[in-house]
C-alpha positions as CSV (number, residue, x, y, z in Angstrom):
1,X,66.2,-54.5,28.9
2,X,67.3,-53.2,31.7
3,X,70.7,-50.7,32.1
4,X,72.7,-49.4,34.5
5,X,74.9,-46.2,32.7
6,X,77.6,-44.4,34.5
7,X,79.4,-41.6,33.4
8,X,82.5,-39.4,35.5
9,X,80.1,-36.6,34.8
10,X,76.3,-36.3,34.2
11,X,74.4,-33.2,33.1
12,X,70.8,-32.9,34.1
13,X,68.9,-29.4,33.3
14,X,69.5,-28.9,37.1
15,X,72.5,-29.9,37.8
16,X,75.7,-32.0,37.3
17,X,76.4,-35.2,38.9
18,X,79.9,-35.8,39.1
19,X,80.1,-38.9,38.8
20,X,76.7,-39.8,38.1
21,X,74.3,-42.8,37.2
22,X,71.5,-43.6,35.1
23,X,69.1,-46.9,34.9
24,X,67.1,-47.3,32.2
25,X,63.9,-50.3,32.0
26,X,63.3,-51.1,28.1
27,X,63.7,-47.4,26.3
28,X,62.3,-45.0,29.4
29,X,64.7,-43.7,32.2
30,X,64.1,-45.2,35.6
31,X,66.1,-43.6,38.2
32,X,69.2,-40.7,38.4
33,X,71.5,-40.6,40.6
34,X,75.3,-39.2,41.6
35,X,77.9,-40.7,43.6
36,X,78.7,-44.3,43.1
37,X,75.9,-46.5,41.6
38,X,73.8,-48.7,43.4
39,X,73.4,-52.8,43.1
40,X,71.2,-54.1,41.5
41,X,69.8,-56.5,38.6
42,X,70.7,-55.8,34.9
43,X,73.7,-54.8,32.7
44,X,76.1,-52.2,33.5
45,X,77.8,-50.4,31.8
46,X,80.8,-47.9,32.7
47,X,81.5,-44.8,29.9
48,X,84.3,-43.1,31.8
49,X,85.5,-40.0,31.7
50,X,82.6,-38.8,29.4
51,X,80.3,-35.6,29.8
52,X,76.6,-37.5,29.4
53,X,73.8,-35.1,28.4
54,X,70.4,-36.0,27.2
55,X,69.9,-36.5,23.4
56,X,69.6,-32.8,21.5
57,X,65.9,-31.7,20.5
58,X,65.9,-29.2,17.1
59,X,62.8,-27.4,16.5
60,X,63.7,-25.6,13.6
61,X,65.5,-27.6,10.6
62,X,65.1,-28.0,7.5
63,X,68.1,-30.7,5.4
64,X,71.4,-31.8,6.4
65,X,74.1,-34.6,4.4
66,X,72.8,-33.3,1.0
67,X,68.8,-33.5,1.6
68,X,66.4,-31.6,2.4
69,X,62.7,-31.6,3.8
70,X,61.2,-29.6,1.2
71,X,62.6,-31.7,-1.8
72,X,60.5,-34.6,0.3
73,X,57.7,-34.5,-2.2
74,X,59.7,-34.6,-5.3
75,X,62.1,-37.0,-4.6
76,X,60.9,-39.2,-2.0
77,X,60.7,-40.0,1.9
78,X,64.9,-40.9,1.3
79,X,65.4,-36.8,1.3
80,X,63.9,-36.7,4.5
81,X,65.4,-39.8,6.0
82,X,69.2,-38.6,4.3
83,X,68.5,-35.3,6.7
84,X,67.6,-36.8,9.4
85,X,70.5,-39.4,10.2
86,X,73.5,-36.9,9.0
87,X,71.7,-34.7,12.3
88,X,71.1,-37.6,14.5
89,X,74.8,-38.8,14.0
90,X,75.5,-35.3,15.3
91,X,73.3,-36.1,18.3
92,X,70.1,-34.6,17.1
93,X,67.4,-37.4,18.3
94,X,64.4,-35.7,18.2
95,X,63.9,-33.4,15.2
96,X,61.3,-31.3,13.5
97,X,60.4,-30.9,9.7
98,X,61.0,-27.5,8.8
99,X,59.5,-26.4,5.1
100,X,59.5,-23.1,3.4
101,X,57.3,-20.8,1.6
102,X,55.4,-22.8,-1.3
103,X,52.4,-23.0,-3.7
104,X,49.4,-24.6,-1.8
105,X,49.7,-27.6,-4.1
106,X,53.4,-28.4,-2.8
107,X,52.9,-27.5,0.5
108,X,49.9,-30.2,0.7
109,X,52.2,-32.9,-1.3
110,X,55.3,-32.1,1.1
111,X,52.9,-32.6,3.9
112,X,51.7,-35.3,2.7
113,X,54.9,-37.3,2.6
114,X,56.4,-36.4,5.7
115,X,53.1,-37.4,7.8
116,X,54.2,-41.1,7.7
117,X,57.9,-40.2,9.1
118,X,56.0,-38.4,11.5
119,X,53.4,-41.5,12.1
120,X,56.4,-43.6,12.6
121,X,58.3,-41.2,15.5
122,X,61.5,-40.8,13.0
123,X,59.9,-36.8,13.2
124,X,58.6,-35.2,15.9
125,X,56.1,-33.1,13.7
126,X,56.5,-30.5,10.9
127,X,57.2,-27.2,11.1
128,X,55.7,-24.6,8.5
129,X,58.4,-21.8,8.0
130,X,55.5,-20.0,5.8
131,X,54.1,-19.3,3.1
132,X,52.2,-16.9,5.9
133,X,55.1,-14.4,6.1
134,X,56.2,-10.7,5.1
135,X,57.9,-9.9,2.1
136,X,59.6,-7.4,3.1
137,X,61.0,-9.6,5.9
138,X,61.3,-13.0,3.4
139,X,64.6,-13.8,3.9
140,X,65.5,-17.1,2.2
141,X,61.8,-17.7,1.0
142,X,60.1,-17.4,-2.4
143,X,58.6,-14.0,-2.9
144,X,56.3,-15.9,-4.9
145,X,54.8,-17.7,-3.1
146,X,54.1,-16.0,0.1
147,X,50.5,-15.1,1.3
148,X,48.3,-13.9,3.8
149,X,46.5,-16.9,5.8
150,X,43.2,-18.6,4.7
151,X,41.4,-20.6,6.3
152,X,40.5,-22.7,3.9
153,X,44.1,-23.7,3.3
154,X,44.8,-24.0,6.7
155,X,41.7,-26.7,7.2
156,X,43.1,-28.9,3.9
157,X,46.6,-28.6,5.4
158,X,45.3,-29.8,9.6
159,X,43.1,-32.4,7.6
160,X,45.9,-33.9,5.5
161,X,48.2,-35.1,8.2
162,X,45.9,-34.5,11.4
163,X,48.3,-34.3,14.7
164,X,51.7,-34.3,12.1
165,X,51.8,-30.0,11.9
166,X,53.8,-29.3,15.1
167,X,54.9,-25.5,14.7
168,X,53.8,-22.8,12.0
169,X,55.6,-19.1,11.7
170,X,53.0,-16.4,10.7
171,X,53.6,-12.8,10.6
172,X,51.0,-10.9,12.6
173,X,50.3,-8.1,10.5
174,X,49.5,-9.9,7.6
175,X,45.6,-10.2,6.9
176,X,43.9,-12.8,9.0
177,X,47.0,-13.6,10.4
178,X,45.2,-13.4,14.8
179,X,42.3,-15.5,13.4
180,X,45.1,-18.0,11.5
181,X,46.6,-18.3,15.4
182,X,43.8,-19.2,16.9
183,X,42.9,-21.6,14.4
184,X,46.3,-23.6,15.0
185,X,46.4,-22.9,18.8
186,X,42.7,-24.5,18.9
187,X,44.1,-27.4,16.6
188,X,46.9,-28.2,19.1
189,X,50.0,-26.1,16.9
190,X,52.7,-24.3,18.3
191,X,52.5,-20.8,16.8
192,X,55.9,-18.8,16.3
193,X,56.2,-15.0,14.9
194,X,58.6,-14.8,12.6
195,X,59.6,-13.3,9.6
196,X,57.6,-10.0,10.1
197,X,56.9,-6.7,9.7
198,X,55.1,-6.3,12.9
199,X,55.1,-3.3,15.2
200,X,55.5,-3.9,19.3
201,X,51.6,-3.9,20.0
202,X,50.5,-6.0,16.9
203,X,53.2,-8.3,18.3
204,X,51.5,-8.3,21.7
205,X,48.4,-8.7,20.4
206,X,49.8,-11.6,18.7
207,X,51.0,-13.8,21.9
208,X,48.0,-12.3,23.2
209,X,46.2,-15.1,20.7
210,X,48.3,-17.8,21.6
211,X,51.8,-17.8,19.8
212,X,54.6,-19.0,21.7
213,X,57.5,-18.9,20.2
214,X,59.9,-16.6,18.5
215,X,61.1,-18.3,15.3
216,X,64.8,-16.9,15.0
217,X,64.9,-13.9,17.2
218,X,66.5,-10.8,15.5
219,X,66.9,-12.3,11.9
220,X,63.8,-11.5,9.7
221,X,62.3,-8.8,11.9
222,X,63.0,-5.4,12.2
223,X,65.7,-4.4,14.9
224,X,65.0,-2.6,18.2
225,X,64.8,1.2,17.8
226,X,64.2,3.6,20.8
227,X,60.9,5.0,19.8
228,X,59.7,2.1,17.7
229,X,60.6,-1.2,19.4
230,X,59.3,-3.5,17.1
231,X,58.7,-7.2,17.6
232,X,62.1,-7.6,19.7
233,X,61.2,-6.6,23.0
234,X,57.4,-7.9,22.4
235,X,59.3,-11.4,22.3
236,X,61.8,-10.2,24.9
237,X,59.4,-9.2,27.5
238,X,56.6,-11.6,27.6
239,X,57.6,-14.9,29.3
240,X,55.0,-16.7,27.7
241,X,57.5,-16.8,25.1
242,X,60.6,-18.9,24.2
243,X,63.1,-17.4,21.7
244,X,65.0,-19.5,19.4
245,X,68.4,-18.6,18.7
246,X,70.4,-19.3,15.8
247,X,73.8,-19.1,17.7
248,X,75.7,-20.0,15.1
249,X,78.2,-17.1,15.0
250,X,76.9,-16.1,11.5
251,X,73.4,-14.9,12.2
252,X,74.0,-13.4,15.6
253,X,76.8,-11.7,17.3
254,X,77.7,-14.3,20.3
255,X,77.2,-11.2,22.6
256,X,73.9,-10.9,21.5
257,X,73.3,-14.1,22.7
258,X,74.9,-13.7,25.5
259,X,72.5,-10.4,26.5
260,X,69.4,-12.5,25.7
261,X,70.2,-15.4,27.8
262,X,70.7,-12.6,30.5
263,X,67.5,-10.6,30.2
264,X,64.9,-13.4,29.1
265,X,66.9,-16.3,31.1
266,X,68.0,-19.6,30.3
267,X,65.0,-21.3,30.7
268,X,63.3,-19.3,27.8
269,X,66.0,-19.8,24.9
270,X,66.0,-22.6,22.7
271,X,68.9,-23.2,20.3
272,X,68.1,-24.1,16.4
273,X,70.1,-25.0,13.7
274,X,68.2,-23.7,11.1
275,X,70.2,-26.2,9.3
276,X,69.7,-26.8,5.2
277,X,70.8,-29.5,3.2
278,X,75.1,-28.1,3.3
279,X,74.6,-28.9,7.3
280,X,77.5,-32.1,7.6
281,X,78.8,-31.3,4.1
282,X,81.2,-29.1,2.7
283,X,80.9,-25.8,0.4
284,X,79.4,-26.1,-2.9
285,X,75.6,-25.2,-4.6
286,X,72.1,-26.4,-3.0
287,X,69.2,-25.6,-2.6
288,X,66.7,-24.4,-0.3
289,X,62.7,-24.6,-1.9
290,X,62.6,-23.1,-4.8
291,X,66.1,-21.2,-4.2
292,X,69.4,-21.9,-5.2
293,X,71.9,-21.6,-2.7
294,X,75.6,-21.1,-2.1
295,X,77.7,-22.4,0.9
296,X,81.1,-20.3,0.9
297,X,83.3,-21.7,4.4
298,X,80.3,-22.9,6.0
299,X,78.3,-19.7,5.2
300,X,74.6,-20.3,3.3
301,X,73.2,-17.3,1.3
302,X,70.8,-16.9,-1.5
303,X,73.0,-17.7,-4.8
304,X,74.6,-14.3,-6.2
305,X,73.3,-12.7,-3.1
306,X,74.9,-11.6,0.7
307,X,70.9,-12.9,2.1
308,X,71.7,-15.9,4.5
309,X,69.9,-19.0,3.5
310,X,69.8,-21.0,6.9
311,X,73.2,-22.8,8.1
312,X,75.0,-25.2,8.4
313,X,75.0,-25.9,12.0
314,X,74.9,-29.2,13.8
315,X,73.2,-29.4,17.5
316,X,76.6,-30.6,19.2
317,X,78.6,-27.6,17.5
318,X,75.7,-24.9,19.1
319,X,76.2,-27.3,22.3
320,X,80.1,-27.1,22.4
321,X,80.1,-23.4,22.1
322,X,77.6,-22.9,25.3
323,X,79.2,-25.3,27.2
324,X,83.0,-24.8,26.1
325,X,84.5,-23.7,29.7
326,X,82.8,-26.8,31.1
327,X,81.6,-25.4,34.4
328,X,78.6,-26.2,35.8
329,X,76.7,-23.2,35.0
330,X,77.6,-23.4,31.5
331,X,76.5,-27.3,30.7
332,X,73.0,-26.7,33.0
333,X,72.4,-24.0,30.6
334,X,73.6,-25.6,27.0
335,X,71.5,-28.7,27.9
336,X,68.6,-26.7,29.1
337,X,68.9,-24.5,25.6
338,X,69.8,-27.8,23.7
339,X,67.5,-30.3,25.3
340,X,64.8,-29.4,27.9
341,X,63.6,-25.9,26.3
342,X,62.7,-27.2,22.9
343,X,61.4,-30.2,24.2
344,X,58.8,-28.3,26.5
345,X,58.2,-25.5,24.1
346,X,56.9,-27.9,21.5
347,X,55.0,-29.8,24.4
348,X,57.0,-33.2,24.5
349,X,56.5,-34.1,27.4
350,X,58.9,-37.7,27.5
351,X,61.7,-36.5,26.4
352,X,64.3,-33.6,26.8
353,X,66.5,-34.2,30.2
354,X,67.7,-36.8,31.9
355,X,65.1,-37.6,34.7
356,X,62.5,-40.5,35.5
357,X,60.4,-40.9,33.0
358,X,61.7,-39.6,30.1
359,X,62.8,-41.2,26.9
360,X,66.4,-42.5,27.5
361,X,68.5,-40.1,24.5
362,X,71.9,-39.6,25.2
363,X,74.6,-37.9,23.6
364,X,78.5,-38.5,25.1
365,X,81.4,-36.0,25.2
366,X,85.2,-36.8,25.5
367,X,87.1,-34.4,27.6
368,X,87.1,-31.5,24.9
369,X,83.0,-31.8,24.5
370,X,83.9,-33.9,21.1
371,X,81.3,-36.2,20.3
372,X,81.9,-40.2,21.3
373,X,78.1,-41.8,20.9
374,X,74.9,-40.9,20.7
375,X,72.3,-42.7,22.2
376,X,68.2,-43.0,20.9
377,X,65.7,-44.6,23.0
378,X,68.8,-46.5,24.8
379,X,70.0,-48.0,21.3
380,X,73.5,-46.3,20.1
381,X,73.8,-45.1,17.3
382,X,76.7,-44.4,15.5
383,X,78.3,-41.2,15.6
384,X,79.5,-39.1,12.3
385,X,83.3,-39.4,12.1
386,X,83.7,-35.7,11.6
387,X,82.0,-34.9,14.7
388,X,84.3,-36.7,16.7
């Protein structure tokens, strides 16, 4: 198939075409353009007055419409597929597998039945939000069944689904926690520190071995003090590092945000979710693991409890509230935080902007950055009513 897409507006993690153009050869972008589009063979087709940005990467989610990851290898791969479409709907098209602290046993089974989603492309990996974390910093994760690395474990787990293990979050301080890095660095894993206890040099020492990524920056870690700086400004400071933010108004102050886009820049934050199974559904009971949960006006905690339990975010609501005033600066930046950092952070290399090359994933915006269509390896898909 060959396409020819214009849009009155096209966002690139550069810049913005107004109006721009983009032709596509089967599912893989061919050329980019702005200004008026150029002749040639193929079907064209014009989306108007539309803000076109590429398709949404989320490295850090675990449910959405009712379902959740973790409940994968209890009640089947339709958890994991029920999760995935209510976030592609929402523009989402390339997603991660986020789990949560369990027994060895489950966390084997769980990935065990998620490797074939990944096998398949309808997951871009897994991500394993513990067991390896502290419990003074455990957030929404079974006490239970947190523990320090072993090797042993982490051979059977990199055996069972070799290449599907995309991301694992380990707190540094935890016995044979630098050795557990390496381990997964060597095996081709994207290590985050998150969910820790760590001081500022244990941190260091930490990226030092080869993690990358700061799995919720802020939450789960102790906060910046003046003589004891903690992980923060370990994470902060080293530019081998991108921060994910869970911008979602409940877990950080939207001027906190706004201070770390300015001191690490925009091309080291990635925007998550850190969606569970309320994400695209209303209030009411879930659950998370092992936990019950309660969503009260679109707030998750820990049932009987003020802990927040993930959210329930959706990747075009964190997109619409980067990009609301529209200027340039603003959509280069959501789409770079949305799209283009993710994508690179978890080594993607096709996908993630809108250039030659890449994987053509779209998502369209009316006028008011309300979601029209989403687009997945140039096939639409349809868009959730509610996100219009």
């Amino acid at each position: 198939m060959n396409m020819l897409l214009t849009a009155s507006r096209l966002v690139t993690s550069e810049s913005v075409h107004s109006p721009g153009w983009v032709r596509i050869a089967g599912d893989t972008i061919v050329a980019v353009g702005a200004g008026p589009a150029p002749a040639g063979e193929g079907d064209r087709r014009d989306l108007g007055e539309v803000t076109l940005v590429p398709g949404f990467v989320d490295a850090h989610v675990h449910g959405g419409g009712g379902a959740s990851y973790p409940e994968v290898h209890s009640v089947g791969a339709q958890a994991a597929l029920t999760a995935r479409a209510a976030h592609l709907a929402r523009g989402t098209t390339t997603t991660m597998a986020s789990l949560v602290a369990a027994s060895p046993a489950v966390l084997n089974e769980q990935v065990l039945a998620l490797a074939p989603l990944v096998a398949d492309g309808t997951l871009c990996g897994m991500h394993l939000e513990g067991p390896w974390l502290s419990p003074e910093r455990k957030g929404a994760h079974d006490e239970g069944a947190l523990r320090a690395p072993d090797a042993n474990e982490i051979d059977v787990l990199l055996a069972a689904a070799p290449g599907a293990i995309r991301m694992v979050t380990i707190a540094p301080e935890l016995p044979g926690a630098l050795a557990a890095i390496e381990r997964f660095v060597d095996a081709g894993v994207v290590v985050a520190i998150g969910h820790t206890e760590a001081d500022f040099e244990r941190t260091r020492n930490a990226i030092d071995a080869g993690a990358t990524v700061a799995t919720h920056l802020f939450n789960a870690m102790p906060p910046l003090l003046h003589r004891a700086p903690g992980p923060v400004l370990a994470l902060l400071d080293d530019r081998r590092v991108t921060l994910e933010l869970v911008a979602d108004g409940v877990h950080l102050h939207p001027e906190l945000v706004r201070f770390v886009e300015q001191s690490a820049g925009t091309d080291r934050v990635m925007l998550v979710t850190d969606a569970m199974a309320a994400a695209a559904c209303g209030d009411g009971e879930y659950r998370l693991g092992a936990l019950a949960v309660e969503v009260h006006e679109g707030v998750a905690t820990l049932a009987g409890t003020d802990t927040i339990a993930g959210s329930t975010a959706t990747m075009d609501a964190l997109f619409r509230g980067r990009a609301a005033d529209c200027s340039e600066a603003s959509l280069v930046a959501a789409v770079r935080m949305t799209s283009t950092n993710p994508a690179r952070a978890l080594g993607l290399d096709g996908i993630g902007d809108i250039a030659v090359g890449r994987r053509a994933d779209f998502v369209v915006f009316d006028d008011d950055l309300r979601l029209r269509e989403v687009i997945l390896a140039a096939k639409t898909v349809e868009p959730a009513a509610n996100a219009r």
